[in-house]
Structure formats: structure tokens, C-alpha cells
C-alpha positions in Angstrom: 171.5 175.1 166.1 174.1 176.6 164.9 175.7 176.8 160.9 178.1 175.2 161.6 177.0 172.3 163.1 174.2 172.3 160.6 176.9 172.4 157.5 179.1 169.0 159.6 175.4 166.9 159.7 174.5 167.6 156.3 177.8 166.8 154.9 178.0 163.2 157.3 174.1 162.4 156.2 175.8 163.4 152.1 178.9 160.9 153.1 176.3 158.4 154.4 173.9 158.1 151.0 176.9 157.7 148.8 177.1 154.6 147.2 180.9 152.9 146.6 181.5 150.7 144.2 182.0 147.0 145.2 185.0 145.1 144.7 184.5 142.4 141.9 186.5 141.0 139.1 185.9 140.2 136.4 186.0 136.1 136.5 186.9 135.2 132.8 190.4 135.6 131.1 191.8 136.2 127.7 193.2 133.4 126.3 197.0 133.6 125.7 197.9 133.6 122.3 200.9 133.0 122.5 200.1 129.6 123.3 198.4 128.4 120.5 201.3 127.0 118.5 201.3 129.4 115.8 204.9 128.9 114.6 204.3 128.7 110.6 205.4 131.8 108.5 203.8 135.2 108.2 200.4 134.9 105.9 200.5 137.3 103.1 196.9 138.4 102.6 195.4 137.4 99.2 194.8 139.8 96.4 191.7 141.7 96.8 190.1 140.2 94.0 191.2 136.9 94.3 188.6 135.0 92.3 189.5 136.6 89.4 192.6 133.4 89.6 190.2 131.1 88.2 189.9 133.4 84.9 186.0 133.2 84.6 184.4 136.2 83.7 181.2 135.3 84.8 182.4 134.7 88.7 184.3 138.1 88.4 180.4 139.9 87.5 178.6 137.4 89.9 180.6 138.4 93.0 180.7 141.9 91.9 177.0 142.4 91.9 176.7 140.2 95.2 179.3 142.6 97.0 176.9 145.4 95.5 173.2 144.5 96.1 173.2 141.6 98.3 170.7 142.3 101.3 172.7 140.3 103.9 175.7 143.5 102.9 173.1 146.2 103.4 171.6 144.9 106.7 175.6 144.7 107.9 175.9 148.2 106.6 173.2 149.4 107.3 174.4 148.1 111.2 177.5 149.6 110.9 176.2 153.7 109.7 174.0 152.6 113.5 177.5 152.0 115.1 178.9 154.9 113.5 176.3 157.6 115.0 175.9 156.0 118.6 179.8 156.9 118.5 179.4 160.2 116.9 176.8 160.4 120.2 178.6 159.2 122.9 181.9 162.1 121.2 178.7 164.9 121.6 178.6 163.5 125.3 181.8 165.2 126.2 181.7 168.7 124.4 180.2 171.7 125.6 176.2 171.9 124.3 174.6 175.2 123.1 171.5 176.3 122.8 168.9 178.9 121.5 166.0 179.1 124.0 162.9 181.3 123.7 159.9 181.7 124.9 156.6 183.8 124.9 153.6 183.7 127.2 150.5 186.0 128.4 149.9 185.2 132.0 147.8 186.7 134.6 150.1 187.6 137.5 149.1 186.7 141.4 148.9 189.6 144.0 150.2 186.9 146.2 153.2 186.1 144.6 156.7 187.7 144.7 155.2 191.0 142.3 153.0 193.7 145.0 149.6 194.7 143.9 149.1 198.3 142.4 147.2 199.6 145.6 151.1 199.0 147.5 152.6 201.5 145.9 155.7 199.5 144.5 156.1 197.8 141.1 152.3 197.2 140.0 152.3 194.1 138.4 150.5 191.8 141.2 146.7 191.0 139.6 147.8 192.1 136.0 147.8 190.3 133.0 150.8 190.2 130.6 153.1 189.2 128.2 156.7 187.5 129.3 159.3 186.4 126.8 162.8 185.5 127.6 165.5 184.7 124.5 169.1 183.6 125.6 172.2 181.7 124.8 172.7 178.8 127.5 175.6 176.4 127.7 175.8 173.4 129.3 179.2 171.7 130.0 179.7 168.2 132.0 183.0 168.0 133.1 184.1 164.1 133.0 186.4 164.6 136.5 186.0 160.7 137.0 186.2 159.7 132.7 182.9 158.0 132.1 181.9 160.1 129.1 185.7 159.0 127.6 184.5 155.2 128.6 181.6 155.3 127.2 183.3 156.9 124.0 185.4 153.9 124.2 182.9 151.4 124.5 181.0 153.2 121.4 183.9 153.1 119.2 185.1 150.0 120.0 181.2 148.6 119.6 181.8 150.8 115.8 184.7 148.8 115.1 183.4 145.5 115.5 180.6 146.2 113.3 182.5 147.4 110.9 184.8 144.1 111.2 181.5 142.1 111.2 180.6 144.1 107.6 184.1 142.6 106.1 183.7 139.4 107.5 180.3 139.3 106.1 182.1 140.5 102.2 184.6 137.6 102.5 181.9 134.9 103.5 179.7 136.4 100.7 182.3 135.8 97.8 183.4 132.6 99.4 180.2 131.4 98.8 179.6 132.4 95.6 182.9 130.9 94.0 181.9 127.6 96.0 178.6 127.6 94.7 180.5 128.3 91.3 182.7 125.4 91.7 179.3 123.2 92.6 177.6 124.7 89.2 180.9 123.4 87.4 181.1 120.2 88.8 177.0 119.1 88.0 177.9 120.3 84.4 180.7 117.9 84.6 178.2 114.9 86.0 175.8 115.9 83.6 178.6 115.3 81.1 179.6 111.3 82.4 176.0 110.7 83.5 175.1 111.2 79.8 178.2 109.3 78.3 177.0 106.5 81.1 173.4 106.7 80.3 174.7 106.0 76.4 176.9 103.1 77.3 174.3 101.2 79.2 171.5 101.5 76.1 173.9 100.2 73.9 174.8 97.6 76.3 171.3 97.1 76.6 171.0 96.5 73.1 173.7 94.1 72.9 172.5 91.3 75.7 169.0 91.4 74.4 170.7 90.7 71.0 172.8 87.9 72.9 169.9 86.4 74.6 167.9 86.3 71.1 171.0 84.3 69.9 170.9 82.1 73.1 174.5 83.2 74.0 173.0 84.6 77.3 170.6 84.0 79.7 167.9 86.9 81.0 170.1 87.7 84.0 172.5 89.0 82.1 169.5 91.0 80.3 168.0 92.0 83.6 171.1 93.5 85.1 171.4 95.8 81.9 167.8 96.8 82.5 168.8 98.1 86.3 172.3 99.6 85.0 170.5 101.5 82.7 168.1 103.0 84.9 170.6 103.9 87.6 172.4 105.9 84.6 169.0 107.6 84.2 169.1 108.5 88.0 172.2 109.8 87.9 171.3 111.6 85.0 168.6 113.3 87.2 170.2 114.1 89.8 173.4 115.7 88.3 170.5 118.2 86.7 169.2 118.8 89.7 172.2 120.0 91.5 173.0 122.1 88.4 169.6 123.7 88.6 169.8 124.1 92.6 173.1 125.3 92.1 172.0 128.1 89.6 169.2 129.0 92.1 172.2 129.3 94.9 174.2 131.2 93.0 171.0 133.7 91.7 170.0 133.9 95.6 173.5 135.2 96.5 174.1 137.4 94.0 170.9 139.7 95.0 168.8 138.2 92.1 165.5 135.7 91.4 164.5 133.5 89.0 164.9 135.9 86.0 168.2 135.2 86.5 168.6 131.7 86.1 168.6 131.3 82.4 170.9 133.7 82.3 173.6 131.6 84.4 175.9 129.7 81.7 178.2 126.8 81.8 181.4 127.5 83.9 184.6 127.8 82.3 186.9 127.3 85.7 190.8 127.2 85.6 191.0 124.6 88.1 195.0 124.9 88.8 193.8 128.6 90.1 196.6 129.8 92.1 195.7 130.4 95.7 198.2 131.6 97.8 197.9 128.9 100.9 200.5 128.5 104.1 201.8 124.9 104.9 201.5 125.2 108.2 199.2 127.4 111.2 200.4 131.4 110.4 201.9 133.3 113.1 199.8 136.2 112.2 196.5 134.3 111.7 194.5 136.0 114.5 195.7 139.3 112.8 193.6 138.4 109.7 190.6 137.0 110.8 187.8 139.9 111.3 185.8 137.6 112.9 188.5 137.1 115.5 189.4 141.0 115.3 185.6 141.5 116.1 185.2 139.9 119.3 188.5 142.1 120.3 187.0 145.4 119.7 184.0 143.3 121.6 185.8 143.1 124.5 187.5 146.2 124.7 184.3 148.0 124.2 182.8 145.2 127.6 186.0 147.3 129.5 185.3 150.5 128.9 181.4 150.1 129.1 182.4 148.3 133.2 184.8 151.2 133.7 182.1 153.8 132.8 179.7 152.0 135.4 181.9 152.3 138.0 182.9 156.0 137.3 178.7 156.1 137.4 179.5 155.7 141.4 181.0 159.1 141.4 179.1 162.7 140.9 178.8 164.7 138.2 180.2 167.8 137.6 179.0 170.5 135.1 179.4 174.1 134.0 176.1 176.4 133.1 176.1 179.2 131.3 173.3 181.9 130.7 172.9 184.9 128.2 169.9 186.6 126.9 167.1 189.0 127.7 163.7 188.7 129.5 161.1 191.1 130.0 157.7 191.9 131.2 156.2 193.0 127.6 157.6 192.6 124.4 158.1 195.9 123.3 160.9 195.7 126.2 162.8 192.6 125.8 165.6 193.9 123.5 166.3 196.5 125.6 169.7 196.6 127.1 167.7 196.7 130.4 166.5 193.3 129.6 169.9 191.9 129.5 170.8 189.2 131.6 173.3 186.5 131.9 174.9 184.0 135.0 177.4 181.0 135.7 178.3 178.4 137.8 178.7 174.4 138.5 176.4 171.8 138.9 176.4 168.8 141.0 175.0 165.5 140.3 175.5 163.4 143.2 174.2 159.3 143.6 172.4 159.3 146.8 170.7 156.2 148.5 171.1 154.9 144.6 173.1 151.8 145.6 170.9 148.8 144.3 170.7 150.1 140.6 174.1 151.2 140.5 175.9 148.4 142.2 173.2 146.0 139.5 174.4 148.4 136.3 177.9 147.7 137.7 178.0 143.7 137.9 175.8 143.8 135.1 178.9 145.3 132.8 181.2 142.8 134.8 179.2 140.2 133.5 178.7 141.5 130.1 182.3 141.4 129.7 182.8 138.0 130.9 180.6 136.8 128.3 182.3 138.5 125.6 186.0 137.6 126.8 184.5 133.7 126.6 183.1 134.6 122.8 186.3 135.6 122.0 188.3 132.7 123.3 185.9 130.5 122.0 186.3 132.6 118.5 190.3 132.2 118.7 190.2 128.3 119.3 187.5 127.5 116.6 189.8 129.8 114.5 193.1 127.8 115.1 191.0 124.2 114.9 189.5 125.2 111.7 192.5 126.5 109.9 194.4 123.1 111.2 191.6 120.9 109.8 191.3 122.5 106.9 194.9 122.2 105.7 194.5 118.3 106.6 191.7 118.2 104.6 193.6 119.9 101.3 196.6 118.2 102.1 194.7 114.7 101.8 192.8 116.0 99.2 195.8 116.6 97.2 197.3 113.5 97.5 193.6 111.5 96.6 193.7 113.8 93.8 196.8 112.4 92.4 196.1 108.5 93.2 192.3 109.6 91.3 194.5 110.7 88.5 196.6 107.5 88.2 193.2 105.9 88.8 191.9 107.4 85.4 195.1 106.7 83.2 195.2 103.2 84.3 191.4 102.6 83.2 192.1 104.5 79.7 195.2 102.6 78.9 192.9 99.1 79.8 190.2 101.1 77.8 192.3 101.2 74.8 193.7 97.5 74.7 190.1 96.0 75.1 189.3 98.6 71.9 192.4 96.5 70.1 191.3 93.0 71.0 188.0 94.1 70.1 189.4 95.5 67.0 191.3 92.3 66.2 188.3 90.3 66.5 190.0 88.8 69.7 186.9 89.2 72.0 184.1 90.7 72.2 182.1 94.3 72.7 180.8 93.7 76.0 184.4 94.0 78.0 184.9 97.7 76.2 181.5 98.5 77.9 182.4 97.4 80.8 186.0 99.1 80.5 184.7 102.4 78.8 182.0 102.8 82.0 184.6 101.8 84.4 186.8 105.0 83.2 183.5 107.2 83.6 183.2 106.0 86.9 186.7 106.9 87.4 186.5 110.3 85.8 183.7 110.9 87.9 185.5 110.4 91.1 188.1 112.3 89.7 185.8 115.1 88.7 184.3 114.7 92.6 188.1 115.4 94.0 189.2 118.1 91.6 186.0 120.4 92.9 186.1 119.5 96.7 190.1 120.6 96.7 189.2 123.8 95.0 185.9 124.0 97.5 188.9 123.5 100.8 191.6 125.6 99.0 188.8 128.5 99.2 187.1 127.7 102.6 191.1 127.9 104.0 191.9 131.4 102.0 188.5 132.4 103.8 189.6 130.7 107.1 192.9 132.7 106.7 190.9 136.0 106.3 191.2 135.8 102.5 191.9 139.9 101.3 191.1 141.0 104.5 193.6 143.9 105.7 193.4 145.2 109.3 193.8 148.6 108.0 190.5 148.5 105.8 188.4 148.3 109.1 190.9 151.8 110.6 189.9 153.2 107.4 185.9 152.3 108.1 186.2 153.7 111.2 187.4 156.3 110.5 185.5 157.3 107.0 183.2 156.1 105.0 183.0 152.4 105.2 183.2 150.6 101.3 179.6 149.1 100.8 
């Protein structure tokens, strides 16, 4: 047969075992943001220490140390230095690799082989034993012709950049927590505070009906209601001292520490008019500074490129060799200029009669990035819903915090003129009880209000992405992340 014809079947039989890539799209689509009735004015990110508002020193070292030494920030970290060399890998991909190679070994030599016996007459190596050593340079170069190794370098560093979002994400949530767990630790002191004054108030009043019933001015109803008063001020007691000691246990726990820490947690000293800066209404630029939404971005950017580098995976592979270096039969020889050796030319990698694995990678990565596309819409929409509710909720909590104000002035001014009867020998002790534990209650609720608007100011500065700056994460990226 002739060349020829030889060189037209081999190609049509190469043409035949190539695999193409099939035609599927992905099914999922990102949702339009433009859409999401964002129309309130830009949001100014907060100050990057912006507990530091509520002026309490202890907060300030609390969150700190958290942002420091807390394990949840060194597993995201430690995450994010794994991001950082799988991209530093999949750069290498694309750049020429060198290497040293060298080798030595005695070997006995076949009189079969390509080297003639001695009894021939031509080069007697055939049935000897020797020593062979080779030392060169070699290069190794794939040319991306088709832009895999670029996808894949996309997919790694856009994989990087979500981590490294995830890492911020993961600082904000830690000091949200902490100054809510602060603001809990304030507001049991404060219980512990009206549950005592309470638990004081229903002794004496205690004291008072069993004198009355001794006098015959009351009956043991009146006695036995004082009784169960007095021991529901004695729960309340107890549990106001629990939440201050779970609280300190919270707040110990976050900040990287045990129980050695615990006695070392002292009374809050909160301003509770802390200045937040807080929009009115949904931000135009509120996707911008979530990194949580930012994340599952990179996310699916890093699904495209990681689909495109599957179907470029369809295609061969192209690559440059390149050898340098000496070999010999001996050592004594293999410096030699003699010894010298060197060549070039391509490779070929070509996919043949590969078609299920690549055509499974390939929907595989279509898949993969409909899932991630769906995280991120669902990411966007909790984003927008939780932002909404949570200026309802510090909108009504502003407004209950006023009428719980009014609430409390009211019950001291009725406080004060049962104290002036009392004092004018116009009636008796047992309506300023009843009045003084009426204004506890009061301040209690009030006390209950203050703390939960603080607690919703900060979860919507951390819904709004709190100090979070979209250029911290470029900088990450790029350097070394802040730990």
C-alpha cells in the first residue's frame, strides 16, 4: 500500500476517535439585579472599627483578641493560604518547566541488543558490563493553543477570591457577635439590677400583709399572693444570673478563651445612643458590600472558567521539549565535549476514543455551575429580604422604644404621688409597692427594648457588610491577606 494512502487512513481513523464537545447550556441564570428595587442612597461603609462607638474599652480588647486568636479565623485562613497556592499552581501550569535530571547506573549490556558483540569487529560493548550516566537540562513547555491552562487559572483565582471574601465575611460575623453577646452581658446586669430591687419590694411587701393579717385588716389571700410574688422575684432573680453567666461563657468562647477567663469579664459600661451609621431605605450599592454576596460571584465566575477549561479539554495538547546535557558510556567520559548532546521539538496530546469521560467532566462543570449560579441567587435574595426586615424591625423598635419610655415616666410620676399620699398619711404603703414594682416592671421592658434595638442596629450594619471594603479582598488576593 502505498504512503500515501497509508498517511489519508491514518489521518480519517485520527478524525474518527476525536471526541467533540456536545452542545449544552448551562440551564440556570443570574438573577438581574437591577430588579431588586434597590433605589435608596449609596451605603457608606462603616468605620473599620466600628465598635469602638459604644466607648467600652473592654469590647474594643474583646474583639481584638477574637479577630486575633479565634479558631473559626484560622481555619478561614488557613483556607484561604490553600486557595492562594492552588492559584500559585494552576499560574506554574502555563510557564515553561525546567529541570536538572541525572542519572547513574552499571548495567550489563545484551549482545542482542542495538550494541555488536566484541567478536564483530565494531563498537565492543554487546555482553559487557558498564557504567552509564546521562546529566542534562530539559524543558518542557505546553502551549495553551485552545486556553485551558488560562481557564483553569481563572477558575483558581476566582475559587482564591472567594475564600478570601469568605475570610472577611467570617471577621464581620465574628465581631458582630461579640458586641451582641456584649449587649446580652449588659442587659442581664441590668435584670440583675430590677430583679434585685423587685425581689426587695415583694419581702417588704411580704412583711407588711403578714403584719395586716396579724391585725385582722386582711385575709390569708392577700398573704398567699405575697408568698408567690415573692418567689417569682426570686426566679427572676435566677434567671437574670444565668444569662449573665452564659453570656460571659459566650463572650469567653468567642474571643479564643475558656473558663480562666470568666472572672475576668466585668460589668459593661455601654453608650447605648452609639452612633451607627444605618440607611433608611434598601442601598443601591448593597450587593457591593456584602462578601457573602461578592463570594458566590467569584463562585461563579470560577464554575465558567472551570466548564470552559473542560471543553477546551476536547481539543489536543500542544507542547515544546527541550534537551541539553551529556551521556556517556563510563564516567570518566561524560563531561567530555563528545558526550554532548541536546534536541527539540513538539508534542502532541491528542483525546482519542476518550468521549464518555470527557463529555461526563464536561456536563459535570455545566452542572457545577448551575448549582453555584442558584447559590448565588439564592444569596442575593436572602440578602435583599434580610436587609428589608431588618430595618422594619429597628424601625418598630424605635418607635416601641419611645412609647416604653413614656411608659416609664408615667409609672414614676404615679410612683411619686402615691409616695405623697403616703407621706401625708392619706393611704397606705401597700399602693407605693404596688406602684414602685409596677415602674420595675416598666423599666424592665424598657431595658428589654433599649438592648434588642442596639442587637438589630448591629445585625443591619452587619447585613449591610459593616467595614467591609471591596478593595480589602483585591488587596488579599493579591498579598498577604490581614489575619
Amino acid at each position: 500500500m502505498k504512503p500515501q494512502r497509508l498517511s489519508l487512513i491514518a489521518a480519517a481513523a485520527l478524525l474518527g476517535a476525536c471526541v467533540l464537545p456536545q452542545k449544552e447550556a448551562p440551564r440556570t441564570q443570574a438573577i438581574d439585579t437591577q430588579q431588586l428595587g434597590l433605589a435608596g442612597a449609596a451605603f457608606s461603609a462603616a468605620p473599620e472599627a466600628w465598635w469602638q462607638s459604644f466607648g467600652d474599652a473592654q469590647l474594643d480588647a474583646l474583639i481584638a483578641e477574637a479577630l486575633a486568636h479565634n479558631p473559626s479565623l484560622d481555619e478561614a485562613l488557613a483556607r484561604m493560604r490553600g486557595a492562594q497556592a492552588q492559584s500559585q499552581a494552576a499560574a506554574a501550569g502555563g510557564k515553561p518547566r525546567y529541570a536538572l535530571d541525572g542519572s547513574v547506573q552499571r548495567q550489563r549490556l545484551s549482545e542482542n541488543y542495538i550494541y555488536p558483540p566484541a567478536a564483530s569487529g565494531f563498537n565492543p560493548h554487546g555482553g559487557g558490563t558498564y557504567w552509564f550516566a546521562d546529566l542534562g537540562l530539559n524543558l518542557n513547555w505546553d502551549l495553551d493553543f485552545w486556553g485551558r491552562q488560562a481557564d483553569l487559572l481563572r477558575q483558581a483565582r476566582g475559587e482564591q477570591q472567594a475564600v478570601v471574601l469568605d475570610h472577611e465575611a467570617a471577621r464581620l460575623a465574628l465581631a458582630g457577635a461579640i458586641a451582641q453577646a456584649y449587649v446580652d452581658l449588659h442587659r442581664a446586669y441590668g435584670l440583675i439590677d430590677i430583679a434585685t430591687q423587685s425581689l426587695t419590694q415583694r419581702q417588704t411587701q411580704l412583711q407588711l400583709s403578714q403584719q395586716r393579717l396579724q391585725a385582722g385588716l386582711d385575709n390569708a389571700l392577700q398573704l398567699q399572693n405575697a408568698q408567690a410574688q415573692l418567689a417569682q422575684a426570686q426566679v427572676q432573680l435566677q434567671q437574670a444570673q444565668t444569662a449573665r453567666e452564659l453570656a460571659v461563657h459566650r463572650l469567653a468562647a468567642l474571643s479564643g478563651h475558656g473558663a480562666d477567663a470568666y472572672a475576668q469579664l466585668k460589668r459593661p459600661q455601654l453608650k447605648l445612643d452609639a452612633a451607627l451609621p444605618l440607611p433608611e431605605q434598601l442601598p443601591i450599592d448593597l450587593l457591593a458590600h456584602r462578601p457573602d454576596v461578592l463570594a458566590a460571584r467569584a463562585r461563579v465566575d470560577a464554575a465558567g472558567a472551570g466548564r470552559d477549561a473542560a471543553r477546551a479539554a476536547f481539543y489536543p495538547d500542544v507542547s515544546l521539549k527541550i534537551f541539553a546535557g551529556y551521556q556517556s558510556v563510563g564516567l570518566d567520559q561524560l563531561l567530555q565535549a563528545a558526550s554532548a548532546g541536546y534536541g527539540a521539538g513538539p508534542g502532541l496530546h491528542l483525546p482519542l476514543f476518550d468521549s464518555q469521560r470527557l463529555r461526563a467532566d464536561y456536563r459535570g462543570a455545566t452542572a457545577q455551575l448551575d448549582l453555584v449560579v442558584a447559590q448565588y441567587n439564592q444569596t442575593v435574595l436572602d440578602a435583599v429580604r434580610d436587609v428589608a426586615d431588618q430595618l422594619s424591625q429597628v424601625s418598630s423598635l424605635e418607635q416601641q422604644l419611645a412609647q416604653q419610655q413614656n411608659r416609664v415616666q408615667a409609672a414614676q410620676r404615679a410612683q411619686q404621688l402615691a409616695q405623697q399620699r403616703y407621706g401625708a398619711g392619706l393611704g397606705s404603703r401597700l399602693p407605693v409597692l404596688d406602684l414602685q414594682l409596677q415602674t420595675l416592671g416598666a423599666q424592665r421592658e424598657l431595658l428589654d427594648s433599649s438592648c434588642q434595638l442596639i442587637t438589630s442596629r448591629v445585625s443591619l450594619l452587619l447585613m449591610l457588610g459593616g467595614s467591609f471594603h471591596s478593595d480589602t479582598q483585591q488587596a488579599a488576593v493579591s498579598g498577604t491577606p490581614r489575619s
